[in-house]
C-alpha positions in Angstrom: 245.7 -26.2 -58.5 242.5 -26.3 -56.2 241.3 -24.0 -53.8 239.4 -25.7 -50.7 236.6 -23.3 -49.6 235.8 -23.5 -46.0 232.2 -25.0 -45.5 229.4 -23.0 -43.6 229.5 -25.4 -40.6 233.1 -24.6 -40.1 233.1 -20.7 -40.4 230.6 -20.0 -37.7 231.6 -23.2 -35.2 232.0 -22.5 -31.9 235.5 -23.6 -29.9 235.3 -23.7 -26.1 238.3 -23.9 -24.4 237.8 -26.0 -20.9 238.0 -23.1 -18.8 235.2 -21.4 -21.1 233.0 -24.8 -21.0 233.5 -24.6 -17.1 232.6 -21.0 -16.9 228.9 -21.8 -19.1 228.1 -24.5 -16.4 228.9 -21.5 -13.9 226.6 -18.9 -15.7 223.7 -21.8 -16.0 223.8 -22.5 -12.7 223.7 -18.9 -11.9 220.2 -18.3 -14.2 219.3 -21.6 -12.4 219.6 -20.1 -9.0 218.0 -16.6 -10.2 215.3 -17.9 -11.6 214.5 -20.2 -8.4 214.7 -17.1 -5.7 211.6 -15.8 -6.8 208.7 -18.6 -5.3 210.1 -19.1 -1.6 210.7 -15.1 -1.6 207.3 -14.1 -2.6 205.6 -13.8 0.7 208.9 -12.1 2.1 208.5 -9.4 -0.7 204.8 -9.0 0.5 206.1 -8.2 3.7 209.0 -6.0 3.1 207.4 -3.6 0.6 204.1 -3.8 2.5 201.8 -5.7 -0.6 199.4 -8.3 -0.7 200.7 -11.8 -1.6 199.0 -12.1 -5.0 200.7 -8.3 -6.1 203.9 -9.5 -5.1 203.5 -12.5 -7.3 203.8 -9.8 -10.2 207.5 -10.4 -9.6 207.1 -13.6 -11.8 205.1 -12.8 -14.5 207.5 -9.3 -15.4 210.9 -11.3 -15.3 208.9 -13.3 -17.8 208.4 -10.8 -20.0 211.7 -9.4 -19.9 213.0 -12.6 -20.6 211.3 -13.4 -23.6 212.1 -9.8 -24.5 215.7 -10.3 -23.9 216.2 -12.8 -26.5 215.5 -10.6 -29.4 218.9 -8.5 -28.4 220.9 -11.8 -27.9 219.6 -13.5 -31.0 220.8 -10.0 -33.1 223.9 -9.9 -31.2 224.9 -13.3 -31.8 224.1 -12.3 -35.7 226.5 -9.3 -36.0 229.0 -9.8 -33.5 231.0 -12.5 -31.6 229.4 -15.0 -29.2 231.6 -13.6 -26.3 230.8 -9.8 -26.5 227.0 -11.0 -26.2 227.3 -13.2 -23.4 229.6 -10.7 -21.3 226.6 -7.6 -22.4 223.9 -10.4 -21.2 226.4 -10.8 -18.1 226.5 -7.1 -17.0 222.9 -7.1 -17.6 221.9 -9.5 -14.9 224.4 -8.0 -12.9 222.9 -4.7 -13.3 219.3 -5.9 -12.6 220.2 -7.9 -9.7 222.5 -5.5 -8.2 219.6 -2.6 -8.3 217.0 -4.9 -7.2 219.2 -5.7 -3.6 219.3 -1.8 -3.4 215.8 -0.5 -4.1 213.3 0.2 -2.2 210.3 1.0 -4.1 208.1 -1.5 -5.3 208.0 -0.5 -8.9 211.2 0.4 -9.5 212.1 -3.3 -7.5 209.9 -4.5 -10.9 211.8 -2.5 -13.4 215.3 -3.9 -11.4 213.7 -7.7 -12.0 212.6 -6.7 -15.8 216.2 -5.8 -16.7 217.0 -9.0 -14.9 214.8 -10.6 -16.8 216.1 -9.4 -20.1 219.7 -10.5 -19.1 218.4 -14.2 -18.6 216.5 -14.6 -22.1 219.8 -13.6 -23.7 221.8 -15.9 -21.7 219.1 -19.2 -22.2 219.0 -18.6 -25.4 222.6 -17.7 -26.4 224.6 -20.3 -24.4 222.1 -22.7 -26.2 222.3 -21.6 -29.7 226.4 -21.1 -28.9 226.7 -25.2 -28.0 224.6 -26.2 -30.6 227.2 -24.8 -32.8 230.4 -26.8 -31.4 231.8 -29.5 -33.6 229.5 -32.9 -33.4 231.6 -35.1 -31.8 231.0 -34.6 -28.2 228.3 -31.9 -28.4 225.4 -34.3 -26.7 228.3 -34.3 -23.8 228.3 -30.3 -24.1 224.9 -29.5 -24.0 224.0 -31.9 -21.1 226.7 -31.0 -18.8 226.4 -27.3 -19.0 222.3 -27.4 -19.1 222.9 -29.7 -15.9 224.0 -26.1 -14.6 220.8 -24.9 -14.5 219.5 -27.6 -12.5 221.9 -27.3 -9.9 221.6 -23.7 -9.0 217.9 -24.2 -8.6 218.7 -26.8 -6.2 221.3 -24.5 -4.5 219.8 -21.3 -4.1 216.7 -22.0 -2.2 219.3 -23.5 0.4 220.8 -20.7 0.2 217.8 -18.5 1.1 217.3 -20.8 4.6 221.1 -20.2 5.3 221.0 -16.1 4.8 217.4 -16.0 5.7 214.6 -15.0 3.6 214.5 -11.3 5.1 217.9 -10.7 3.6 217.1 -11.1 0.6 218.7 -7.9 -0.6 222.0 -9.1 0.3 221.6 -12.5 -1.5 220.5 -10.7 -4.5 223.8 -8.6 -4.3 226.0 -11.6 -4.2 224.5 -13.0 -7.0 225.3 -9.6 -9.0 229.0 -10.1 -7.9 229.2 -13.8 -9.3 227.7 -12.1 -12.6 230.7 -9.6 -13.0 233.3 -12.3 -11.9 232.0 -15.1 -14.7 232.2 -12.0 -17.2 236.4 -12.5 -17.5 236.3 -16.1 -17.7 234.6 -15.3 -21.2 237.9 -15.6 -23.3 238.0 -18.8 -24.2 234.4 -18.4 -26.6 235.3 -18.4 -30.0 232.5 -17.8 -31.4 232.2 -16.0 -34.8 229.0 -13.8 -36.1 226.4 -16.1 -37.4 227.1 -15.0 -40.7 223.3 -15.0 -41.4 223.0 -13.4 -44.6 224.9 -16.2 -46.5 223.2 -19.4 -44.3 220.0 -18.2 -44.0 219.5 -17.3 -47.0 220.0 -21.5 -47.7 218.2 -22.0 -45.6 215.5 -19.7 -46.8 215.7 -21.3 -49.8 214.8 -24.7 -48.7 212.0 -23.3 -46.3 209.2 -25.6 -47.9 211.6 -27.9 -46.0 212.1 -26.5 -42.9 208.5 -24.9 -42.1 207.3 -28.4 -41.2 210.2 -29.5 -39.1 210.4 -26.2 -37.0 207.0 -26.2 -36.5 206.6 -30.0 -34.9 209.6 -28.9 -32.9 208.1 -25.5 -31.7 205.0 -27.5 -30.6 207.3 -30.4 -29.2 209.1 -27.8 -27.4 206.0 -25.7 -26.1 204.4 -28.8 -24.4 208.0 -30.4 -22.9 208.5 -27.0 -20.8 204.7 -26.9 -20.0 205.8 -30.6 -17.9 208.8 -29.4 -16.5 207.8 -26.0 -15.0 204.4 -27.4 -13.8 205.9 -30.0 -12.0 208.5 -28.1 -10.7 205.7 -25.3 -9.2 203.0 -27.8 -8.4 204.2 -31.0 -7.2 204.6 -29.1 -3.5 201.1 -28.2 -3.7 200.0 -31.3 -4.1 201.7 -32.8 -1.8 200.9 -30.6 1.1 197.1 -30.6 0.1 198.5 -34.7 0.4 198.4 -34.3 4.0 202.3 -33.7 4.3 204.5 -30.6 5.6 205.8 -27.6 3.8 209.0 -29.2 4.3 208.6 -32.3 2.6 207.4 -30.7 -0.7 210.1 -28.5 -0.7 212.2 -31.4 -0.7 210.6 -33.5 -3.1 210.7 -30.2 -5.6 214.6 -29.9 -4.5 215.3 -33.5 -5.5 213.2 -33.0 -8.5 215.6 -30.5 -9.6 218.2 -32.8 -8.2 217.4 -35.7 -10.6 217.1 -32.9 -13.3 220.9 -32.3 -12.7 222.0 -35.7 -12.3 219.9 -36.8 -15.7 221.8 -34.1 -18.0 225.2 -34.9 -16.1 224.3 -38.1 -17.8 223.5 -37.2 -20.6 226.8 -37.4 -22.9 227.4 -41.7 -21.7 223.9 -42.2 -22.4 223.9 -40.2 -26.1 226.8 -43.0 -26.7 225.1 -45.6 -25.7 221.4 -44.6 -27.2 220.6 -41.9 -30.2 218.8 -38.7 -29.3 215.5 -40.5 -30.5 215.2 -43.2 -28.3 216.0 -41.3 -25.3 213.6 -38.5 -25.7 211.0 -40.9 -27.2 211.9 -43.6 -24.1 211.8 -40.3 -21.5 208.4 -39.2 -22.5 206.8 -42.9 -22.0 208.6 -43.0 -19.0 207.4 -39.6 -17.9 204.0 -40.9 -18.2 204.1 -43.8 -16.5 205.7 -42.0 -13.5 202.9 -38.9 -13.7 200.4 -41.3 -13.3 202.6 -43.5 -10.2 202.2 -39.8 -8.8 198.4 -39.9 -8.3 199.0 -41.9 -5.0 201.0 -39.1 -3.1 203.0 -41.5 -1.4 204.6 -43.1 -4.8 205.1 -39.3 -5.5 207.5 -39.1 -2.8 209.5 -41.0 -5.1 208.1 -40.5 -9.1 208.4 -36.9 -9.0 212.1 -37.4 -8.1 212.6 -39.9 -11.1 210.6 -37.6 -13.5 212.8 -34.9 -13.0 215.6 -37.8 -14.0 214.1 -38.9 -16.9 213.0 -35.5 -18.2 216.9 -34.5 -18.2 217.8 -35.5 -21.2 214.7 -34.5 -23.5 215.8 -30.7 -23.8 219.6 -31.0 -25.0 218.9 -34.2 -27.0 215.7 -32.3 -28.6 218.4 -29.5 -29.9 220.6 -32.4 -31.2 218.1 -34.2 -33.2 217.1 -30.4 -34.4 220.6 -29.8 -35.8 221.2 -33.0 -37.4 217.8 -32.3 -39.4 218.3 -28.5 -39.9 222.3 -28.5 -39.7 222.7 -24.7 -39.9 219.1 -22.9 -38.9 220.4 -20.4 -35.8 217.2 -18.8 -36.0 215.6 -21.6 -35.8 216.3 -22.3 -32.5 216.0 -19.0 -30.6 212.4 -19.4 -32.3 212.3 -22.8 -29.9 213.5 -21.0 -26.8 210.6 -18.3 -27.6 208.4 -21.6 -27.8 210.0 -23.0 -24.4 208.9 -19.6 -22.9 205.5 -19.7 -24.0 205.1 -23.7 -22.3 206.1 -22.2 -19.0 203.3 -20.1 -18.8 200.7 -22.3 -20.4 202.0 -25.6 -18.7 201.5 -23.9 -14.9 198.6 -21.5 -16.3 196.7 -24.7 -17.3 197.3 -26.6 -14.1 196.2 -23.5 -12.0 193.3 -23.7 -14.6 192.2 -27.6 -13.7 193.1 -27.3 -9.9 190.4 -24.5 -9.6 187.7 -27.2 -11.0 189.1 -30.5 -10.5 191.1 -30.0 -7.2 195.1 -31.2 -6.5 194.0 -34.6 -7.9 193.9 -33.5 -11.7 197.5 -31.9 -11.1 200.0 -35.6 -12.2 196.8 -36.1 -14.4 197.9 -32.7 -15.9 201.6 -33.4 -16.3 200.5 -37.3 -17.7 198.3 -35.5 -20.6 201.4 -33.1 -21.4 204.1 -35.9 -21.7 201.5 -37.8 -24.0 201.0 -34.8 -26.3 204.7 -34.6 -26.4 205.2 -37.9 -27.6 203.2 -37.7 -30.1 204.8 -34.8 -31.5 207.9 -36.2 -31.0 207.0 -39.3 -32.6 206.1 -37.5 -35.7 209.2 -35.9 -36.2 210.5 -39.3 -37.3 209.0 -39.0 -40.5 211.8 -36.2 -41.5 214.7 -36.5 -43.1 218.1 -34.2 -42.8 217.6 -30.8 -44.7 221.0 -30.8 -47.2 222.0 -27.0 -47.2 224.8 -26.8 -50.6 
């Protein structure tokens, strides 16, 4: 008589139900749009706690912190308990911070509101991630894209939103978004998402780590220098265009349908996976992304590349966690150790723009993205030379 033992893939997969899949596009799209309130509100927040312009940029660099905080209690949550409790605790966490931070007045305690915020959104990133990583492979390029499109979409949306409501009510618009957080907290039942089970996979894992050091660290550096291009363009290219000679407006616009074509690209994303493996697309991307950083140097072609960047850097992010899996088939920690890394390019990526504007001027800035897309492809490149970890 034999006994069939279940395998570790299929004890901790993840089943969405369609509702469920719908309501992870709603909750990235709703980290999409809180992450893009802060930029157009900053000289508002000047104004209505009475601060200077470069203290009320604080605002950005503590949500920062608390979200790279806040995937430490996600990452242990999504060990010991089900996927579900942790995104419905990350849920009420964002709705707490964004609810206070409608209703304070105080500057500092409007910083502590956007620090818990903060640690709601690292959970989130980095658990919705880890959670469709873990669905069954068939269809999970499809997953990935479409919800991750999410994110996209609500930072197209909310800065609309803002001209609509007005920038001075702010307060109110931070409100709302606290209601949508509590609403998207009962569409959660359709997760099922078991605890990770980490003492019995990691420890395989562990085992073969003369394996896997080499592979997660090519993929922490890949990751590092694909998020320093996306969040400097998306917080520089309306610099340079208005240091270009043309209106607030129009780089507002150009950033919008950067994020746009950010949206459309991982919409996209599950045809094109079909149609070309995860390797040629990010591979293809990058050279592309080149090639349109440097079309960008004339500031009338940027009208148009930084558009088509945003397009072709879509897919490189969801098809980046693909080609992880398929190399290190059961390494959770491995990838909340790549949405640290993702954290850490979004401040070096726009820190070392900022750095080459002050000496080189707006020119150097699609120089700047050009130079990151070319590191990136050469890390990506490399990680051709590694084979699929076998975990027993």
């Amino acid at each position: 008589m034999s006994h069939q033992t279940a395998s570790p893939e299929a004890s901790t997969q993840v089943e969405l139900t369609g509702p469920a899949l719908a309501n992870l596009s709603g909750i990235f799209i709703l980290i999409g749009a809180t992450s893009s309130l802060f930029g157009p509100l900053l000289v508002t927040f000047s104004h209505h706690f009475n601060i200077s312009l470069p203290r009320a940029g604080e605002v950005l660099s503590v949500y920062f912190v608390g979200a790279l905080l806040g995937v430490l209690p996600g990452w242990w949550g999504l060990k010991r308990t089900t996927g579900r409790r942790v995104l419905s605790v990350a849920l009420l966490t964002v709705a707490v911070g964004t609810m206070a931070s409608g209703l304070v007045h105080s500057w500092f305690v409007f910083l502590a509101s956007i620090f818990v915020l903060g640690l709601g959104f690292g959970s989130l990133d980095m658990g919705l991630n880890v959670l469709l990583s873990r669905t069954r492979e068939e269809g999970r390029a499809h997953r990935l894209s479409i919800v991750n499109a999410g994110y996209g979409l609500g930072a197209v949306i909310c800065p609309l939103i803002i001209v609509l409501a007005h920038p001075r009510n702010f307060p109110s618009i931070f409100v709302g978004i606290s209601l949508v957080a509590l609403a998207l907290t009962t569409f959660n039942r359709g997760v099922h998402a078991p605890a990770l089970q980490a003492e019995v996979l990691q420890s395989r894992i562990s085992a073969l780590k003369a394996q896997r050091r080499p592979i997660l660290l090519t993929f922490l550096a890949a990751y590092v220098f694909y998020v320093a291009v996306e969040t400097s363009a998306s917080g520089w290219i309306s610099s340079q265009l208005q240091r270009g000679g043309f209106s607030t407006a129009v780089g507002s616009f150009v950033t919008a349908a950067f994020w746009a074509g950010m949206t459309i690209g991982r919409s996209l994303g599950g045809p094109l996976h079909r149609i070309l493996n995860e390797r040629r697309l990010i591979l293809g991307g990058l050279v592309a992304a080149i090639l349109l950083d440097l079309a960008a140097t004339s500031n009338h072609l940027a009208l148009v590349a930084y558009p088509l960047l945003g397009l072709i850097l879509a897919s490189i992010f969801p098809m980046g966690l693909i080609w992880y899996t398929r190399l290190l088939p059961h390494d959770s920690d491995g990838i909340t150790l790549i949405i640290f890394a993702m954290m850490a390019g979004g401040v070096i990526g726009p820190g070392s723009v900022s750095l080459l504007v002050s000496h080189f001027g707006v020119h150097a800035i699609p120089y700047a993205f050009a130079g990151f897309a070319a590191i990136d492809l050469a890390i990506f490149t490399s990680v051709r030379r590694f084979s699929p970890v076998v975990v027993d």
